[in-house]
N, C-alpha and C positions, 0 to 999 in steps of 0.2 A: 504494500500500500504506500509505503513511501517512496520508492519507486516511482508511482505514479504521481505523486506530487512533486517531485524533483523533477522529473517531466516534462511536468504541466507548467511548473516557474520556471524551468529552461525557454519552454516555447515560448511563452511569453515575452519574456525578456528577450530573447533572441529575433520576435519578429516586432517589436516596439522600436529596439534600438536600432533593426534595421530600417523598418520603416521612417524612421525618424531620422536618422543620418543619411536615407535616399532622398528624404525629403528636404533636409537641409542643403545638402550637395544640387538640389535643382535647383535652390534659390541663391545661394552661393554662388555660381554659377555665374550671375549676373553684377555681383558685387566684386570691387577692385581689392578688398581685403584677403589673402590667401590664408589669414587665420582662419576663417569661415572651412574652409577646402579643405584643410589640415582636419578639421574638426570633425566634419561629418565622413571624411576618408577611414576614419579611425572607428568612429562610428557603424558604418557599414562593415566593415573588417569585422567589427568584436562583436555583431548579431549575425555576422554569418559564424565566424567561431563556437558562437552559442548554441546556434541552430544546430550544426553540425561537430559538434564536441564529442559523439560517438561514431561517428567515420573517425575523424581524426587518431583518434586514441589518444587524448591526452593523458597525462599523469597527472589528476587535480591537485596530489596532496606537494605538488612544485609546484605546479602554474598558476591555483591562486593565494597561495599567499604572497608569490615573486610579483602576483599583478599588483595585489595590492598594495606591499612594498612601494611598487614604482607609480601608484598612485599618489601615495603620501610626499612620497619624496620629489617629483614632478609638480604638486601642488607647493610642496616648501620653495623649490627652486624656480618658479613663477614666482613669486614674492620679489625676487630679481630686478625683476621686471618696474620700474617707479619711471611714473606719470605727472606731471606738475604743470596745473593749467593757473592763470590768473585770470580774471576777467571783473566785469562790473563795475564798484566804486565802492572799495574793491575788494574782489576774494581770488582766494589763492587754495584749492585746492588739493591735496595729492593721492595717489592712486595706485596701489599696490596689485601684481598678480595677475598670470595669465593663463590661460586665454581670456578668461573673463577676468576686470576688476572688482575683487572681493573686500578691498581694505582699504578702509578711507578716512581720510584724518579733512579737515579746512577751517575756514574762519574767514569773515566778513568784519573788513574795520573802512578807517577812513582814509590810510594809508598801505600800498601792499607790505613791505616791511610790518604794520601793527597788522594786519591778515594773518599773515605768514608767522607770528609771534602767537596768537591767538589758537591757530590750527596745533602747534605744536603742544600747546598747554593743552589743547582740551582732548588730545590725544588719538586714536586711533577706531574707526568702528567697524565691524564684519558684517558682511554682509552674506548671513549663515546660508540662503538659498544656495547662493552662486559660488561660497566656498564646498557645496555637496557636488557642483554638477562641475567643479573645478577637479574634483578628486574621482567623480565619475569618469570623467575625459580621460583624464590623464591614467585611469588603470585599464580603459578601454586602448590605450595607446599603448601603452605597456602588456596587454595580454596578446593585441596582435604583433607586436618587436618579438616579444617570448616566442609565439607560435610560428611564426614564418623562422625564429632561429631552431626550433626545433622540427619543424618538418625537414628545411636546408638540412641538416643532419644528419636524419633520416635518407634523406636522397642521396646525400654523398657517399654514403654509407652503403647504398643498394649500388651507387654508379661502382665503386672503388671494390667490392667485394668481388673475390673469385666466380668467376662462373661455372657452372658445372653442366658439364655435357652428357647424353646418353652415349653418348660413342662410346663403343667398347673398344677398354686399353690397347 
């Protein structure tokens, strides 16, 4: 019976994520940011993985915790990533984290210097939605890097191996 519920939340998840990263990749498509591209690439990758996790034969008790390793830690190393916009009369913004920015500090004064003084004191806030679907992205990028270096493997493996013939000695 659990069986079948593992199943049934593979299926799932395997045809949301694809259909939702086919879906973004058409709208992408049109837009000059190749962040978007990257995004829903990754996406389409890690619901067909899903989908098909039993052809493949993966070893789950590597491949997810190594995703989501590289989840966390692709999420930490977007933090990298710092945004600083001014504008108005005046603020000064700043903007942590990618793909999406998840981390935002600012401040509105009457000078950008007291802005920029103000964002700093009043410190840092997350934005917990887009840090979840920051650490989604990023293990769905991470489980297809894993799979494509483990199938590679597996192939070189079939290419490089002896062959064996019926011919008699």
């Amino acid at each position: 019976m659990t069986e079948l519920y593992t199943g049934m939340a593979r299926l799932a998840i395997g045809v949301l994520t694809l259909l939702g990263g086919a879906f973004w990749l058409v709208m992408a498509l049109t837009m000059p940011d190749v962040r978007d591209v990257t995004i829903s690439v990754a996406a389409v990758g890690a619901g067909l993985i899903v989908l098909f996790w039993d052809r493949l034969r993966l070893p789950a008790r590597i491949v997810v915790p190594v995703a989501a390793a590289g989840g966390l830690a692709g999420t930490g190393t977007g933090l990298a990533v710092d945004r600083i916009s001014e504008g108005g009369m005046f603020a000064w913004l700043e903007y942590r984290g990618w793909p999406f920015e998840w981390l935002v500090r600012g401040g509105v004064a009457d000078t950008p210097d007291e802005a920029r003084r103000l964002a700093i004191e009043d410190g840092w806030a997350a934005d917990w939605f887009r840090l979840l679907v920051d650490v989604v992205l990023w293990t769905y990028a991470s489980l297809v890097l894993i799979v494509v270096l483990i199938v590679g493997v597996r192939a070189l493996r079939g290419y490089f191996a002896p062959k064996v013939t019926d011919q008699p000695g």
